[in-house]
LUMSELO-467163 format. One line per field, with one value per atom (N, C-alpha, C, O): x, y, z. Coordinates in steps of 0.05 Angstrom, whole numbers, plus 5000, padded with zeros to 4 digits. Last residue first. Layout:
xx <- (X_...);
yy <- (Y_...);
zz <- (Z_...);
***
This chain:
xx <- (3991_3974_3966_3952_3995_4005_3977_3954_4041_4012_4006_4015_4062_4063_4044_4027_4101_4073_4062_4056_4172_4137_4115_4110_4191_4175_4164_4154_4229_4212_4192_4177_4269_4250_4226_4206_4294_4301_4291_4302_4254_4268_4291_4299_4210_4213_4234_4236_4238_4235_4236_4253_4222_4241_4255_4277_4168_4179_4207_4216_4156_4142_4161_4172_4170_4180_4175_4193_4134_4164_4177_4193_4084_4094_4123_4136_4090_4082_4093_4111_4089_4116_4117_4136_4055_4077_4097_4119_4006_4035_4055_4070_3967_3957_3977_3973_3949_3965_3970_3976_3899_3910_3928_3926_3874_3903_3911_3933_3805_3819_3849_3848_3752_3771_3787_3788_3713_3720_3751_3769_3709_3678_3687_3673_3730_3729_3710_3694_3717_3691_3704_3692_3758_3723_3709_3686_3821_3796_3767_3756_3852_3846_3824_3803_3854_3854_3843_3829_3907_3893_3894_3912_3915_3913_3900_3886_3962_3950_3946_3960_4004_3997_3975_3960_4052_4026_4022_4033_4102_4097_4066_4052_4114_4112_4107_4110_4118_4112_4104_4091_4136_4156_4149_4163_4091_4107_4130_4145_4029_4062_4069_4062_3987_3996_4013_4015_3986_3992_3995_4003_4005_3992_4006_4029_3990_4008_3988_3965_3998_3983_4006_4030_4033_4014_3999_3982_4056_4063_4042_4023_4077_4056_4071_4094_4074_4091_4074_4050_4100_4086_4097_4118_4100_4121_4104_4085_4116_4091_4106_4120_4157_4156_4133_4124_4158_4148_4146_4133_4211_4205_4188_4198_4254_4231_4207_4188_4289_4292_4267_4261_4317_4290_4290_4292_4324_4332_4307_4284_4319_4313_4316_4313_4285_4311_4305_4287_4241_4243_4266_4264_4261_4248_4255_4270);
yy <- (7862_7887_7893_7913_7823_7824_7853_7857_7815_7819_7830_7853_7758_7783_7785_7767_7748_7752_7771_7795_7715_7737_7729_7708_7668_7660_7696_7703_7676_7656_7654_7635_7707_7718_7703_7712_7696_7707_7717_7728_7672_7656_7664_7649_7708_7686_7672_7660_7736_7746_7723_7719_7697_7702_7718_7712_7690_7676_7679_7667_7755_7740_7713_7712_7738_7763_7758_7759_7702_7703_7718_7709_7733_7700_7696_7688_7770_7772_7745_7743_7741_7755_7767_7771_7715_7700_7718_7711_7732_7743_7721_7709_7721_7713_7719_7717_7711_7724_7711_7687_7730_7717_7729_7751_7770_7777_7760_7769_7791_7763_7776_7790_7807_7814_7790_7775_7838_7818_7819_7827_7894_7875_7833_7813_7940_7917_7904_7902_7997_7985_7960_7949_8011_7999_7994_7987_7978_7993_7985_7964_7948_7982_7981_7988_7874_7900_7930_7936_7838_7863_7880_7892_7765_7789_7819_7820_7745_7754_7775_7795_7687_7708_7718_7700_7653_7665_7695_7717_7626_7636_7637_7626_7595_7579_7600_7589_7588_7597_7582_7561_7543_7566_7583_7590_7518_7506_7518_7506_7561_7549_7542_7549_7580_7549_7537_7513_7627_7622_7588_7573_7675_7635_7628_7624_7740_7715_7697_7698_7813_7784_7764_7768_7835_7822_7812_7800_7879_7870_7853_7861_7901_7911_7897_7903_7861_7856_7876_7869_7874_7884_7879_7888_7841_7852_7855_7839_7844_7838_7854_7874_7808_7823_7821_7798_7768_7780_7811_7831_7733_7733_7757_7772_7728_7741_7746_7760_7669_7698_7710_7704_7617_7627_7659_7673_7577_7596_7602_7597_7541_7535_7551_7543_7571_7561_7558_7572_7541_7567_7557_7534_7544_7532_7549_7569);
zz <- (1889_1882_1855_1850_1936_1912_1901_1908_2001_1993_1959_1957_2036_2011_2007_2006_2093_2090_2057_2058_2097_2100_2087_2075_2095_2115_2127_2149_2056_2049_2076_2075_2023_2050_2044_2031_1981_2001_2028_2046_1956_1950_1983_1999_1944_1968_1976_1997_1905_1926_1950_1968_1860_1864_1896_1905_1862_1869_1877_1897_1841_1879_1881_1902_1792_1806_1839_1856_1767_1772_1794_1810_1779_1791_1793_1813_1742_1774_1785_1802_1697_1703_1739_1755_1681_1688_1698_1707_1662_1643_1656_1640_1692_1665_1642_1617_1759_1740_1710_1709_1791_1777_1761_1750_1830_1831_1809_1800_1823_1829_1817_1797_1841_1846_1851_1870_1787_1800_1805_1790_1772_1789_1792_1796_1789_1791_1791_1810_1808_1785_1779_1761_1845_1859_1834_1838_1857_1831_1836_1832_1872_1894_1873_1885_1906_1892_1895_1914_1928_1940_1913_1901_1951_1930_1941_1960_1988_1989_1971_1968_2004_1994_1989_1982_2048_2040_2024_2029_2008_2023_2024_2006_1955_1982_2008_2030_1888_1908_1929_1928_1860_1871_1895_1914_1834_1858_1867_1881_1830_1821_1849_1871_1857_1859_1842_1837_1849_1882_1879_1896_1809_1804_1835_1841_1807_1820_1823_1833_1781_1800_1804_1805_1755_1739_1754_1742_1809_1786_1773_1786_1868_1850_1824_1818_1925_1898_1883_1885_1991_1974_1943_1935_2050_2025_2011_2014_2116_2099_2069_2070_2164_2149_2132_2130_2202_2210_2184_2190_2170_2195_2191_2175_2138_2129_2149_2144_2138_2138_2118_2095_2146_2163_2162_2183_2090_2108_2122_2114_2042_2072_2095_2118_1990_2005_2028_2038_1956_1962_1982_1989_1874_1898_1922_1919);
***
């Protein structure tokens, strides 16, 4: 869960990893998917390993009030 600290302030963090389930209850920052591949033809960050999700959660955990952007 994400700790009560106020640290992360104004920072934007970059996860390159599986995506991210923005509606696990770990996650609590804002996040934001960003994909680069123009024959995407859909652009969704879901994450479908769990292991992006883990990994973003874990982070927040320490810097629960940036801005991540998941790649």
């Amino acid at each position: 869960m994400c700790g009560a600290g106020v640290m992360g302030y104004g920072l934007k963090i970059a996860v390159i990893d599986t995506g991210v389930n923005a509606s696990h209850p770990h996650i609590c920052a804002p996040t934001h998917g960003i994909v680069f591949d123009k024959e995407e033809t859909e652009s969704s960050c879901e994450d479908v390993l769990g292991h992006g999700t883990a990994v973003t959660a874990a982070i927040q955990e320490k810097a629960p009030q940036a801005d991540y952007y998941i790649l």
